[in-house]
C-alpha positions in Angstrom: 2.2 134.8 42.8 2.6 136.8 39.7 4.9 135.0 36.8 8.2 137.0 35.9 9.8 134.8 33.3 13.3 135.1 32.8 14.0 136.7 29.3 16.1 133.6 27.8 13.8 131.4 28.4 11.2 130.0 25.7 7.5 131.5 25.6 5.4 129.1 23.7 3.8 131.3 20.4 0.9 128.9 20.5 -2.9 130.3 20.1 -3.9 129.5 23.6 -6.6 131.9 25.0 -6.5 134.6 27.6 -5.1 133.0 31.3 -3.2 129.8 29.7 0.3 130.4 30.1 3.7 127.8 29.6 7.1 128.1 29.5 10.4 126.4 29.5 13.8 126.8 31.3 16.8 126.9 29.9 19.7 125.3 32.2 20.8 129.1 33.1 20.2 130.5 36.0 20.4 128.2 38.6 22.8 127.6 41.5 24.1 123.7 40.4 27.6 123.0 39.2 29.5 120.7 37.1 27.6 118.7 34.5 24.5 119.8 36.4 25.4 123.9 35.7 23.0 125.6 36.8 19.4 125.4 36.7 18.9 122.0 36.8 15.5 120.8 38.2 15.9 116.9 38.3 16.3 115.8 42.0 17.3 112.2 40.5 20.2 112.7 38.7 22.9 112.9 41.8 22.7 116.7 41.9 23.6 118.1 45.5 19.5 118.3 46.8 20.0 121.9 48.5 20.7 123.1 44.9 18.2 121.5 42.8 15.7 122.5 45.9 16.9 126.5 45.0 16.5 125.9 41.3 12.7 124.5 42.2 12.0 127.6 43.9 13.4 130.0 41.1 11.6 128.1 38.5 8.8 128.7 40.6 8.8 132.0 41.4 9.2 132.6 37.4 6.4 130.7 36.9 4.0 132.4 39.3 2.4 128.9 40.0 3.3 125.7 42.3 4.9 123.4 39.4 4.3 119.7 40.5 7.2 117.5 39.8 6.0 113.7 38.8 8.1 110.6 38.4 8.7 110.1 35.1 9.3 106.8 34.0 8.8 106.1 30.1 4.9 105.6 30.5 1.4 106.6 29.7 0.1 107.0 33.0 -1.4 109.9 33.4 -2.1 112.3 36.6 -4.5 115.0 37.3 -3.6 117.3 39.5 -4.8 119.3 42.2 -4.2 122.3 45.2 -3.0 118.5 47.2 -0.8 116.9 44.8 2.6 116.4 46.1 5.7 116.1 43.9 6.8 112.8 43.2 3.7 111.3 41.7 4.3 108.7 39.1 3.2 109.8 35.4 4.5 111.2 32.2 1.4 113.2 31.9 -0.6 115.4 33.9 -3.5 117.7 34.0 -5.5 120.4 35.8 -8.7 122.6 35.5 -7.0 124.3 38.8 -5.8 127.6 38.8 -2.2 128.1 40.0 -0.9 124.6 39.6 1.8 124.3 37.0 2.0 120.9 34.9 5.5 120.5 34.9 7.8 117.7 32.2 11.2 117.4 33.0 13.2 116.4 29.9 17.0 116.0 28.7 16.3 114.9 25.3 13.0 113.6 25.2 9.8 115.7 24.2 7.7 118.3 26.1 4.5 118.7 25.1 2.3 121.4 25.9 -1.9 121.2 25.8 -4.9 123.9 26.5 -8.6 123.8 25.4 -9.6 126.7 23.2 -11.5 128.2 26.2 -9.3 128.1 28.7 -10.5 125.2 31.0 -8.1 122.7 31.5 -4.0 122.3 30.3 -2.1 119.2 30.4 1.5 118.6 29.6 3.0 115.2 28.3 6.9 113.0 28.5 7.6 112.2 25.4 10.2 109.8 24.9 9.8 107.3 21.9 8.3 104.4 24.6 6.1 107.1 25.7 5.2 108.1 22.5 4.5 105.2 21.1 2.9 103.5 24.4 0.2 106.0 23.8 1.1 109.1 26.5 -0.2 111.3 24.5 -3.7 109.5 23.6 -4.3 108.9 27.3 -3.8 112.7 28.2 -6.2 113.8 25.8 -8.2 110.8 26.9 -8.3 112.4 30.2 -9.3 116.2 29.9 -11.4 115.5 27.2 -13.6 113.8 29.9 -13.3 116.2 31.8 -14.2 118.7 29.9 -15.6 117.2 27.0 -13.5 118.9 23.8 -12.1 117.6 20.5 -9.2 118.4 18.9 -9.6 121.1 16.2 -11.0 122.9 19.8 -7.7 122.8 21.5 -3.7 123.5 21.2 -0.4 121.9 21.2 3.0 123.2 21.7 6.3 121.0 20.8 9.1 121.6 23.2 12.7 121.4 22.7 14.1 117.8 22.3 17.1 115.6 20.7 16.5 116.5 17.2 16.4 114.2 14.2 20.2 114.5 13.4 21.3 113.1 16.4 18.1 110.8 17.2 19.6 107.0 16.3 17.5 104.3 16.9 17.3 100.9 16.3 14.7 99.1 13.8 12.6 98.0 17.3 11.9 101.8 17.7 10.4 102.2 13.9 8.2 99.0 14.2 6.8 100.8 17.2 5.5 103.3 15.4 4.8 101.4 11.8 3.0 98.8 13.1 -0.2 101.3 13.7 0.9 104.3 11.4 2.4 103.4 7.9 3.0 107.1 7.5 5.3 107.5 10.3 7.9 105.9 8.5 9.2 108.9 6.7 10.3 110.2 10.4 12.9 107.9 10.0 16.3 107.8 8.1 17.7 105.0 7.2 21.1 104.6 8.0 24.3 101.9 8.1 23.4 98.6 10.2 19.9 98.9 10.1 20.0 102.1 12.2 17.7 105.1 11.8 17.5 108.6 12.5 14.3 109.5 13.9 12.3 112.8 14.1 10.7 112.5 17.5 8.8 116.1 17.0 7.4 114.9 13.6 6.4 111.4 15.4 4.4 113.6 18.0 2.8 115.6 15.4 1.5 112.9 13.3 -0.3 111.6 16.8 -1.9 115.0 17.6 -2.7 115.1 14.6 -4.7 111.9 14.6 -6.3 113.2 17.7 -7.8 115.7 15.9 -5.2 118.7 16.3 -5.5 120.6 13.1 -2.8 123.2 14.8 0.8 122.2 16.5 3.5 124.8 17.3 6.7 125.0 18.5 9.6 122.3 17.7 9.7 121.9 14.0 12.8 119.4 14.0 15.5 122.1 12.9 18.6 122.6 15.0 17.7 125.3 17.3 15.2 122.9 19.1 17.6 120.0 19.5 18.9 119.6 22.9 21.7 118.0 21.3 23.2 120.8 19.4 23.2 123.7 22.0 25.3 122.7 24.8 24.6 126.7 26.4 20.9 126.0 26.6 20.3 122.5 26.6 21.0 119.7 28.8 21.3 116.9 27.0 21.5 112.8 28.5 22.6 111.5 24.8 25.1 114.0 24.5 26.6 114.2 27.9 25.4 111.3 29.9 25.6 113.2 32.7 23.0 115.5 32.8 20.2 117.8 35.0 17.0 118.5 33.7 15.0 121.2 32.5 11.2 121.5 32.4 8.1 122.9 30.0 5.5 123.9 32.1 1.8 125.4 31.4 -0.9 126.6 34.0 -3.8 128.4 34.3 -3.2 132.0 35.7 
């Protein structure tokens, strides 16, 4: 299958080398309606399942790969996958050193994170919503290829998908001590607000973990508006802002 990605959608600009490719949707293009206009990939979210099965096979075809479509559920389980892995595996993160086999993050708000090794032999993508996050999702993933195929960090890249950005991120004090309690530093991703509230900057919380993993570069979402999910209703769908929501997915594979 050869990848031809549609020309509103969001091309990492990440240094990964030759044959590592990702991408994320945007919720145009699709065949859903209502809150779930239109591409919406998320068979979980009471969508009619004859549309989000078309929107699968579009975001497939653009892709040029077989995205696999795992079970999300606020963890740090981790799945690698292969030519035999069916959707519907449980996991916020996933990896491959398989050619033609898409990790694929579905997200409304929370974090898409991208991953290659600097010579091209395995990518892995990551869910990261603040319980992920702070569970560790992104510690196991690299846990994971790096056995696999034995890099560190300065050898590999990241790439920071769209998410809810730190205007519109409101958490409550058990969401900062999450991250305090092993990371003193992380508490300048949060702003304090009325009632003990905070506003949180989830991309800045997942750069200060790659970081400590040994990722000297991160691209992509840099916490200003034009990644927040929140803010652009005509690209984004958004669970905090509508309730109601499909999903849309990051993606990267080895072509």
């Amino acid at each position: 299958m050869n990848a031809t990605l549609p020309t509103d959608w969001i091309v990492p600009d990440w240094p990964a080398p030759a044959g590592v490719r990702g991408a994320c949707s945007v919720r145009t293009g699709g065949v859903s309606s209502g809150p779930y206009a239109s591409l919406n990939l998320g068979d979980h979210v009471q969508d009619d399942p004859v549309c989000v099965a078309e929107n699968r096979r579009r975001f497939a075809a653009a892709l040029g790969s077989r995205p696999v479509f795992l079970r999300q559920v606020h963890g740090r389980g981790v799945a690698r996958l292969g030519a035999d892995t069916a959707d519907g595996v449980e996991a916020d993160a996933c990896w491959t050193t398989e050619r033609g086999i898409a990790c694929t993050i579905m997200v409304a708000d929370c974090l898409p994170v991208l991953v290659a090794d600097a010579a091209g032999r395995a990518v892995g993508a990551a869910h990261c919503g603040w319980r992920g996050l702070a569970g560790g999702v992104l510690e196991s993933l690299w846990a994971a290829m790096q056995s696999a195929v034995g890099v560190q960090g300065g050898e590999a890249c990241a790439w920071l998908g769209p998410c809810i950005g730190p205007e519109a991120f409101e958490v409550g004090p058990e969401v900062r001590e999450a991250f305090v309690a092993g990371d003193a530093g992380a508490a300048g991703c949060f702003h304090p607000l009325a009632r003990g509230k905070f506003l949180a900057d989830l991309p800045g919380l997942a750069r200060r973990r790659l970081q400590a993993l040994g990722f000297s570069d991160v691209r992509g979402n840099d916490g200003s508006t034009a990644w927040s999910t929140v803010a652009d209703a005509s690209r984004f769908f958004s669970h905090r802002r509508d309730r109601l929501s499909g999903r849309f997915a990051a993606a990267c594979w080895l072509g």
